[in-house]
C-alpha positions as CSV (number, residue, x, y, z in Angstrom):
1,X,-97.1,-64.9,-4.6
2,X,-96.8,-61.9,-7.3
3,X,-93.1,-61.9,-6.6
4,X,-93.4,-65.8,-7.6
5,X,-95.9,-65.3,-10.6
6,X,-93.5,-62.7,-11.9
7,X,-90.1,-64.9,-11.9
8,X,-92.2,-68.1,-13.6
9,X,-93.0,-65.2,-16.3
10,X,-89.1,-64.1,-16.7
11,X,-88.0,-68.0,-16.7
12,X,-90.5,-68.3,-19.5
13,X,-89.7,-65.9,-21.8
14,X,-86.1,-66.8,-21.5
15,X,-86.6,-70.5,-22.4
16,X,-88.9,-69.2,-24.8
17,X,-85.8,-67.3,-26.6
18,X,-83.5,-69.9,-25.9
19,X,-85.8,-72.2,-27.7
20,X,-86.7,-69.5,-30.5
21,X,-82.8,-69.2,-30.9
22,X,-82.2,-73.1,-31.1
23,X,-84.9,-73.4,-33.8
24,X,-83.3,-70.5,-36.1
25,X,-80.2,-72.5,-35.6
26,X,-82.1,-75.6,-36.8
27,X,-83.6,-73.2,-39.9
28,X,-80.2,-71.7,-40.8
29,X,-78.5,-75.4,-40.7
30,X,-81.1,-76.2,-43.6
31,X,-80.2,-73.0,-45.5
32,X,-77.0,-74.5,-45.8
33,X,-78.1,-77.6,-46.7
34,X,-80.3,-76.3,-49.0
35,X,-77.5,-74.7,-50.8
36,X,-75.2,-77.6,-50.8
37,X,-73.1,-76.8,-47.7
38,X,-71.0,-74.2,-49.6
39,X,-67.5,-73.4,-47.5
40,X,-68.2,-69.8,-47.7
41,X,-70.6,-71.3,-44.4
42,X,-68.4,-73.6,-42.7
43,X,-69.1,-71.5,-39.8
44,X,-72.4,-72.3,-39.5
45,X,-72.3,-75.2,-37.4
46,X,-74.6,-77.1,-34.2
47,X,-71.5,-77.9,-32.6
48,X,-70.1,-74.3,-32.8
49,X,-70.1,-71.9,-29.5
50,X,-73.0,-69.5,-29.4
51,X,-74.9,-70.2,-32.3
52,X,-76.2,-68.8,-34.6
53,X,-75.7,-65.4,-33.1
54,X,-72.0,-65.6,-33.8
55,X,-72.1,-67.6,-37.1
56,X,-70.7,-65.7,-40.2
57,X,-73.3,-63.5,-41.9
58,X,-75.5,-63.6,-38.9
59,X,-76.9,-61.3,-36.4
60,X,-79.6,-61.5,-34.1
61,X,-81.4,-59.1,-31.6
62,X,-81.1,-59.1,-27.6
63,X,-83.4,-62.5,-27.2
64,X,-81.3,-63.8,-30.1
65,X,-83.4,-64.4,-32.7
66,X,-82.1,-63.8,-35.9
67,X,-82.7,-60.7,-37.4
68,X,-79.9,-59.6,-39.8
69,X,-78.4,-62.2,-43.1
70,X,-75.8,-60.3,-45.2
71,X,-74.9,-63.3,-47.7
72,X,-74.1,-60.6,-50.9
73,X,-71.4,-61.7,-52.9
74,X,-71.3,-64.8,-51.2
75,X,-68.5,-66.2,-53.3
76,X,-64.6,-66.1,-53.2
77,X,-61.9,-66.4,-56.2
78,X,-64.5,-65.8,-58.7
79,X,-66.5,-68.9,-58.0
80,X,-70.1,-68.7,-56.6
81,X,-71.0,-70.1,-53.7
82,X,-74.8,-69.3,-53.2
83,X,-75.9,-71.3,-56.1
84,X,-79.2,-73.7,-56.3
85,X,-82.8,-72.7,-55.2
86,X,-84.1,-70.3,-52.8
87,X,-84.1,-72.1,-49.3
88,X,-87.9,-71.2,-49.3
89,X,-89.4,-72.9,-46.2
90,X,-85.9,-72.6,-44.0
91,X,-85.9,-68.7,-44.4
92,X,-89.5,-68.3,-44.4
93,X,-89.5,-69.4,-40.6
94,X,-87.1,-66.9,-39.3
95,X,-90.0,-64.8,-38.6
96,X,-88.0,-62.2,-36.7
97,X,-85.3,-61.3,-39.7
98,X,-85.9,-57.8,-40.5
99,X,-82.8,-57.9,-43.0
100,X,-82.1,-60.3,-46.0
101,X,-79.2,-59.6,-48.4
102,X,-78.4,-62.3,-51.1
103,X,-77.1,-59.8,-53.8
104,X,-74.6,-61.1,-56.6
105,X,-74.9,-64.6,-56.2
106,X,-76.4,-67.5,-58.8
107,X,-79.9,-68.2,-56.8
108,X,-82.3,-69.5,-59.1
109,X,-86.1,-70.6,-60.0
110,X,-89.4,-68.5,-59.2
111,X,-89.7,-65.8,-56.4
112,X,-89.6,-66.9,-53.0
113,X,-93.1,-66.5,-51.2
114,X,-92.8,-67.8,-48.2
115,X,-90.9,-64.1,-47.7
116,X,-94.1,-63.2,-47.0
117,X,-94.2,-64.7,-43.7
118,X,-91.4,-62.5,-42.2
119,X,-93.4,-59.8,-41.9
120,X,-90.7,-57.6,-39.9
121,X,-88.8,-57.8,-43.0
122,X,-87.6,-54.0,-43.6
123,X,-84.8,-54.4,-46.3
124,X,-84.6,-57.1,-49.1
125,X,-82.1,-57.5,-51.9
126,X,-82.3,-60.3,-54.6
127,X,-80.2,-57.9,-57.1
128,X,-78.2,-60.1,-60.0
129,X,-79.4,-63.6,-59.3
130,X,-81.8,-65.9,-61.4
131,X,-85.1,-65.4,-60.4
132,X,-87.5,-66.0,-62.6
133,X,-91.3,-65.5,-63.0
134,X,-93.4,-62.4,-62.7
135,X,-92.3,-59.6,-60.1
136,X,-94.4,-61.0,-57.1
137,X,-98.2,-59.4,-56.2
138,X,-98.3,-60.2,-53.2
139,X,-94.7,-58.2,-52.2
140,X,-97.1,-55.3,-51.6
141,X,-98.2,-56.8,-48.8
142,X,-94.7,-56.3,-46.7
143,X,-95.9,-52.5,-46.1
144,X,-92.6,-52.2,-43.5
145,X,-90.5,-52.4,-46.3
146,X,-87.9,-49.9,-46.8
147,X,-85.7,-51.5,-49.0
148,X,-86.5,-53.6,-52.2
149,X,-83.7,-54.7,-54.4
150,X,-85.2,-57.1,-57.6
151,X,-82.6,-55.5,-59.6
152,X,-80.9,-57.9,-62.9
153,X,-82.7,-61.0,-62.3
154,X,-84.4,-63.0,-65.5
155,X,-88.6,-61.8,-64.2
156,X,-91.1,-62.8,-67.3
157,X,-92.2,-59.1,-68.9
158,X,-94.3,-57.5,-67.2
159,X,-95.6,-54.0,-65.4
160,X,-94.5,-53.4,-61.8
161,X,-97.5,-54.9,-59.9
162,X,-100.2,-52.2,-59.0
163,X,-100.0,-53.7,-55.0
164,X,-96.9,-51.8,-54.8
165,X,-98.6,-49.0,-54.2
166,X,-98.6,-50.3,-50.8
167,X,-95.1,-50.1,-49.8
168,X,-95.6,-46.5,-48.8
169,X,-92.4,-46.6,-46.3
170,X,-89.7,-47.8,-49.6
171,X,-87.0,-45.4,-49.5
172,X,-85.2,-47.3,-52.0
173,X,-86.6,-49.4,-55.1
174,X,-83.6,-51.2,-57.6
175,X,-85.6,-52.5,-60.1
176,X,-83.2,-52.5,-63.2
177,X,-82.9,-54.9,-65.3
178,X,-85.9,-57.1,-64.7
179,X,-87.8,-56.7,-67.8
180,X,-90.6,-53.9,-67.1
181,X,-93.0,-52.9,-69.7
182,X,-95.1,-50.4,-70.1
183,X,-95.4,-46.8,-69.0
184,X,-93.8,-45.4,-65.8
185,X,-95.3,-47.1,-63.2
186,X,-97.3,-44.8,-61.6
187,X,-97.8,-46.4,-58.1
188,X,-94.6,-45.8,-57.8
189,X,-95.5,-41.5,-57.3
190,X,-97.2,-42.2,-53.7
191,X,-94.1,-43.8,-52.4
192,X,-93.6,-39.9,-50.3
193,X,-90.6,-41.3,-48.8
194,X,-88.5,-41.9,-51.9
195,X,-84.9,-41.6,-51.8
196,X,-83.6,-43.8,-54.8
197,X,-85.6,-45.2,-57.6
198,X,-83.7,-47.0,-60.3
199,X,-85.8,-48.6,-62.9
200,X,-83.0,-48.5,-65.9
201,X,-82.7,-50.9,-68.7
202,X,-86.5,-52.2,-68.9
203,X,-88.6,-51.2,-71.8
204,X,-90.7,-48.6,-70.3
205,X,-92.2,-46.0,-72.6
206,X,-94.0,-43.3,-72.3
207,X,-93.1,-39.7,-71.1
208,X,-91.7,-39.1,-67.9
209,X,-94.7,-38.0,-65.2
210,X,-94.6,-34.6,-63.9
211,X,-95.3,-36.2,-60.7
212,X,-91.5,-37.8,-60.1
213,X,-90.3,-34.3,-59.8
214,X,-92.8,-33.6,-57.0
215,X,-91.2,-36.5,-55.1
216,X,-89.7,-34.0,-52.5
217,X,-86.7,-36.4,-51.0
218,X,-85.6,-38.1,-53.9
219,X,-82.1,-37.9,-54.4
220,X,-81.5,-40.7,-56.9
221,X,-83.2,-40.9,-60.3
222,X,-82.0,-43.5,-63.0
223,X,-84.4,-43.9,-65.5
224,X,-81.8,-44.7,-68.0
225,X,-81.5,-47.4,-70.6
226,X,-85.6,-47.1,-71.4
227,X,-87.9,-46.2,-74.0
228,X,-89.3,-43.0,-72.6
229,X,-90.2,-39.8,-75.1
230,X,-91.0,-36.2,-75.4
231,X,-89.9,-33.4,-73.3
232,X,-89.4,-32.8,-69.7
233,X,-92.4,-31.5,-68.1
234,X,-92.6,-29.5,-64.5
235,X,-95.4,-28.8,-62.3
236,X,-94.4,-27.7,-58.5
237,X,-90.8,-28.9,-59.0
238,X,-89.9,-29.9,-55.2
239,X,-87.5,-32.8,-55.8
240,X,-84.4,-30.1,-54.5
241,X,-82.3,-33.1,-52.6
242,X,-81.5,-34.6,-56.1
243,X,-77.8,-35.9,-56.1
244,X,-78.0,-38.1,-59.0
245,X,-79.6,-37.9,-62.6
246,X,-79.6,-40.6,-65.6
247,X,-81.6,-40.1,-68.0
248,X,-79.4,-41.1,-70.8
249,X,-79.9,-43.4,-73.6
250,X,-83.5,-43.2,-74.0
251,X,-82.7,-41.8,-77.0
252,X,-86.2,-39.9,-77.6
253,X,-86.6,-37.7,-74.8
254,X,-86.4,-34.2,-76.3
255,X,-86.7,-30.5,-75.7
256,X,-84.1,-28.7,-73.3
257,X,-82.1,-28.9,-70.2
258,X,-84.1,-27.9,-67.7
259,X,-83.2,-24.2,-65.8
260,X,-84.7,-25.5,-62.7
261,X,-81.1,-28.1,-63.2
262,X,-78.9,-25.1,-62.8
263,X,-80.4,-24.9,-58.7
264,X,-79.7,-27.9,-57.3
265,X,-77.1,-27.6,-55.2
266,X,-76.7,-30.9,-54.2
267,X,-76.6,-32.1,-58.0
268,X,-73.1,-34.3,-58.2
269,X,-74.0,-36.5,-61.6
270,X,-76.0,-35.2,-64.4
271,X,-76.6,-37.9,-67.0
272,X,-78.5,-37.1,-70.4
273,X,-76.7,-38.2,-73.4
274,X,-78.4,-40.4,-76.5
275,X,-81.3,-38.6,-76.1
276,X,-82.8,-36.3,-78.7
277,X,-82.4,-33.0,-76.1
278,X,-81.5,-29.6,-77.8
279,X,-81.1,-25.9,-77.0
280,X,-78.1,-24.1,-75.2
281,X,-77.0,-25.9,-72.0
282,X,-78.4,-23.5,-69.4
283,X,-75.1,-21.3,-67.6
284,X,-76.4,-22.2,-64.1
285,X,-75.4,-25.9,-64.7
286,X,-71.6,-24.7,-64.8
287,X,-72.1,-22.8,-61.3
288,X,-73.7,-25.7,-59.3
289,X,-71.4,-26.6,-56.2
290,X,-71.5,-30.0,-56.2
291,X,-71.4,-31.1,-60.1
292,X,-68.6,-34.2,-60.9
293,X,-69.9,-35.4,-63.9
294,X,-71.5,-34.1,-66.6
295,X,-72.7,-36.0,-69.7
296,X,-74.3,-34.4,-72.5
297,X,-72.9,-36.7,-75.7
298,X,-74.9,-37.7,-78.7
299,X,-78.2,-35.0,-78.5
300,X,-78.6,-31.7,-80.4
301,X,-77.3,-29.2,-78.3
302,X,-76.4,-25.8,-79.4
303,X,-74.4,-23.0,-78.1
304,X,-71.4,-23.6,-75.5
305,X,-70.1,-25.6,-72.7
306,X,-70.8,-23.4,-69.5
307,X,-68.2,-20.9,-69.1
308,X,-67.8,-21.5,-65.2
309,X,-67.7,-25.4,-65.3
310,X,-65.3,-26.4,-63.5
311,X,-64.8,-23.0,-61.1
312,X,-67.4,-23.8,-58.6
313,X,-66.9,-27.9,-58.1
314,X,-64.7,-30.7,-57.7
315,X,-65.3,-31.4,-61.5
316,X,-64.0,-35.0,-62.9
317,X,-65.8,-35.2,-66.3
318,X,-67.2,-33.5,-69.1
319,X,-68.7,-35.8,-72.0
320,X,-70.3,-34.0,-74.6
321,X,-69.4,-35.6,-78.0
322,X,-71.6,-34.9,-81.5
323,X,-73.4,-32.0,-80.8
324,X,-73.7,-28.7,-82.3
325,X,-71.4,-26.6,-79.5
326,X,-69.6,-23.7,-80.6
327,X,-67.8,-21.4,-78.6
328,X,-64.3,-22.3,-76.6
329,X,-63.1,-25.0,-74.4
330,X,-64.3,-23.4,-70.6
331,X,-61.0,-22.0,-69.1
332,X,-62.0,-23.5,-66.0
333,X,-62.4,-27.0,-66.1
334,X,-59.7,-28.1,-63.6
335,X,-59.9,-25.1,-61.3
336,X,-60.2,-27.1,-58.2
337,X,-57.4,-29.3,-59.7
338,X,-59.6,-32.3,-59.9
339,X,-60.3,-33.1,-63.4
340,X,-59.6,-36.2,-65.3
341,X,-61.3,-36.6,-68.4
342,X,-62.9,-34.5,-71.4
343,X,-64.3,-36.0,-74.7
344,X,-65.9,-33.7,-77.1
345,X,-65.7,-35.5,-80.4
346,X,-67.9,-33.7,-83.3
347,X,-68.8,-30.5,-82.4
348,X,-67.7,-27.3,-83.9
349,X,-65.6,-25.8,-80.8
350,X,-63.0,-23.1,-81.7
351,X,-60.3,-21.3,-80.1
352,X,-57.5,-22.4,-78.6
353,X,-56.8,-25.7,-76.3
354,X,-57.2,-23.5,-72.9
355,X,-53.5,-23.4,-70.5
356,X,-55.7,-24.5,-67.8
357,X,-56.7,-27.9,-69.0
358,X,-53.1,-28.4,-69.7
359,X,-52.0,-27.7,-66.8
360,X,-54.1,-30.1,-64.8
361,X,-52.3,-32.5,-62.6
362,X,-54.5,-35.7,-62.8
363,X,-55.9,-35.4,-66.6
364,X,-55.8,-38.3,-68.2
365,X,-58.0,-38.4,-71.1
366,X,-58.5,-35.7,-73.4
367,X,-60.6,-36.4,-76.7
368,X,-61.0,-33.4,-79.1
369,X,-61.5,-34.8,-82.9
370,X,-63.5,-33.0,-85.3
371,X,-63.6,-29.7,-83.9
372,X,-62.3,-26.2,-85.3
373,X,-59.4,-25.7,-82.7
374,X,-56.5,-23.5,-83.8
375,X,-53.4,-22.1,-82.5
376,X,-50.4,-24.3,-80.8
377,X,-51.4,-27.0,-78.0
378,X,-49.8,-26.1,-74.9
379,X,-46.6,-27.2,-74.2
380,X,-47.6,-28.8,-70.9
381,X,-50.1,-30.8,-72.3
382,X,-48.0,-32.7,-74.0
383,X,-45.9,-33.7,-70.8
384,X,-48.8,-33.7,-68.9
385,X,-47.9,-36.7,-66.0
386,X,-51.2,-38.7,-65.8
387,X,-52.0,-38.5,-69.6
388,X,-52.4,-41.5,-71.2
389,X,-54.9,-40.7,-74.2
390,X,-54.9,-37.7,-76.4
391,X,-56.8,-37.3,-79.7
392,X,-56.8,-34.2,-81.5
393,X,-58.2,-35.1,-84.8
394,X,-59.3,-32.6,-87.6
395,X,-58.9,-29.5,-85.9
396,X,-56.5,-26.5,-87.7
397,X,-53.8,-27.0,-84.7
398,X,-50.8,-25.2,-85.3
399,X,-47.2,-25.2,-84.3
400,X,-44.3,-28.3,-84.8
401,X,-44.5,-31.6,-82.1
402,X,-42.2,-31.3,-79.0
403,X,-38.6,-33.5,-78.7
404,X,-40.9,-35.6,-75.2
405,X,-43.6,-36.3,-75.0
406,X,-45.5,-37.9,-71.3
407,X,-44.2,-41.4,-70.6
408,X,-47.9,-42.6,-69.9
409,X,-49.2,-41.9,-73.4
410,X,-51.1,-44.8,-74.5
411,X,-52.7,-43.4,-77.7
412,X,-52.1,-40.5,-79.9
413,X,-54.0,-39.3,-82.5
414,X,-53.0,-35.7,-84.6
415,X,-54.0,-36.3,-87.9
416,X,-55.9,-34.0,-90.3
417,X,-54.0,-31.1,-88.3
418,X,-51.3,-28.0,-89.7
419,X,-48.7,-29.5,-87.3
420,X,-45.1,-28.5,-89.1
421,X,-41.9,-29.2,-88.5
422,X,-40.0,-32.8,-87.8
């Protein structure tokens, strides 16, 4: 009898999937509909073998339910394929998706609430669509969430709601470009678990809170593109996994670089320029491991460029244009034989073009106008293979032009120098 009790109870669950399954087919059939049976989903068909588990885009757990719909960048040749409304009701009844991507397609009209009712849902993207309204209140309520991607959509102004502070488990929020006001949101310094937060190109204001540097596993920080002012302020800094900082173009944040900078090992892009930022850019920074790019243009900073840059890291980039940096071009820059590109326009640099810079394989930019450099430029510069842009503009450059020059030069600018010769 148990033996017979227990075998009804298998047979059940299984048509009970089976049925599950045939209904997620029926929801993901109107999807398509919905969005005016695009062929980017030709594949999602009733008559097709296996469905939906083995339709395009689609994957579903061991009972197969759906569970998983990747549909970014839905589009092929340029044209978009994923256009129309959100298929609200449709993908509101696959109760067991845990995953939604529909990045980078043209989806339009107000936020789609009936998400709500997938309440497994543990990563969601809507970045660069056409959503519109108010970033929804009630998203706070999806406290599994891990991923939340609202990022360059048209939302109506407005703060980032205060149920956010809900979504304790986010490790990622992309919320740039989705018209935020106001100060930094501040529910946003309980989400412990914090990996990336990108909130650039709103029209928040305010000064930056000591609190996002106490947000111990962030490694991503783009606050860039914003309104925020005054200086940097630490209390307890513990955020030591950073990787990535943009801060630039703010253009009021002041006071200087940081010292606690110059330890993160892990530090690989350091964004601050069109800010208001001053003081001597701290030695450390030229000495961190990691470092690729470092941009520094358009602030007020004094003293050199970090004498090591370049020795300790795969460096690919300086920027640091209209400043107030003296001193010499670092020695160093393409000691790892990895750098491409330095642009520092405006500043009052002396010395001599440095032999190592010339002699780097794979530099291809090189912008030096305006400056107070002196003495002959390095032969090999001028032959060097990947160059395709050299400006060296209002300097006191000596010595005559060479007979060949590198076949990839694109632009060349020498003017305002005391170049002799033919």
């Amino acid at each position: 009898m148990l033996l017979a009790l227990r075998l009804c109870s298998l047979v059940c669950r299984v048509a009970e999937a089976q049925s599950q399954s045939v209904d997620d087919a029926q929801l993901l059939l109107r999807v398509k509909s919905v969005w005016g049976d695009p062929p980017v989903l030709r594949t999602w068909n009733a008559s097709s073998p296996g469905t939906p588990c083995t339709w395009k885009f689609v994957r579903c757990d061991k009972a197969g339910r759906v569970t998983n719909l990747t549909l970014a960048s839905a589009s092929r040749g340029g044209s978009i394929y994923l256009a129309g409304p959100f298929p609200e009701a449709a993908i509101g009844g696959l109760t067991a998706l845990t995953y939604l991507d529909v990045s980078n397609n043209s989806i339009s009209g107000a936020f789609p609430t009936t998400l709500y009712r997938c309440v497994s849902l543990r990563y969601l993207d809507l970045f660069q669509n056409n959503f519109t309204d108010t970033i929804p209140v009630s998203l706070g309520a999806q406290t599994r969430l891990r991923t939340l991607g609202l990022a360059e959509n048209t939302f109506l102004a407005g703060e980032l709601p205060a149920s956010f502070k809900n979504l304790t488990n986010l490790v990622s929020l992309w919320a740039l470009q989705c018209n935020l006001v106001g100060d930094f949101p501040s529910h946003v310094l309980e989400m412990k678990q914090l990996e990336v937060l990108k909130v650039s190109n709103n029209m928040l204001n305010g000064s930056i809170p000591v609190a996002v540097w106490r947000l111990s596993k962030l490694q991503g920080l783009y606050l860039n593109g914003n309104n925020f002012t005054g200086d940097m302020v630490f209390n307890d800094f513990s955020a030591m996994s950073l990787m990535y900082i943009d801060l630039s173009e703010n253009y009021k944040l002041t006071g200087a670089i940081p010292e606690v900078f110059g330890t993160l090992k892990n530090l690989t892009l350091l964004f601050l320029s069109s800010n208001n930022f001053s003081g001597e850019i701290p030695v450390s920074i030229g000495q961190l491991p990691s470092l690729l790019v470092l941009m520094l243009a358009n602030n007020r900073f004094t003293g050199t460029l970090p004498p090591d840059l370049g020795k300790h890291s795969g460096l690919h980039y300086v920027e640091a244009d209209y400043n107030k940096l003296t001193g010499t071009i670092p020695e160093g820059l393409c000691a790892r034989g990895q750098f491409r590109y330095l642009t520092a326009n405006g500043n009052q640099l002396n010395g001599s073009i440095p032999a190592g810079l010339a002699n780097c394989p794979i530099v291809r930019y090189v912008a030096l106008d305006d400056n107070n450099l002196s003495g002959d430029v390095p032969e090999d510069l001028w032959m060097a293979p990947q160059l395709y842009y050299l400006s060296l503009q209002s300097n006191q450059l000596t010595g005559s032009l060479p007979a060949m020059m590198s076949s990839n030069l694109v632009t060349l600018r020498l003017g305002n120098n005391q170049f002799s010769g033919s």
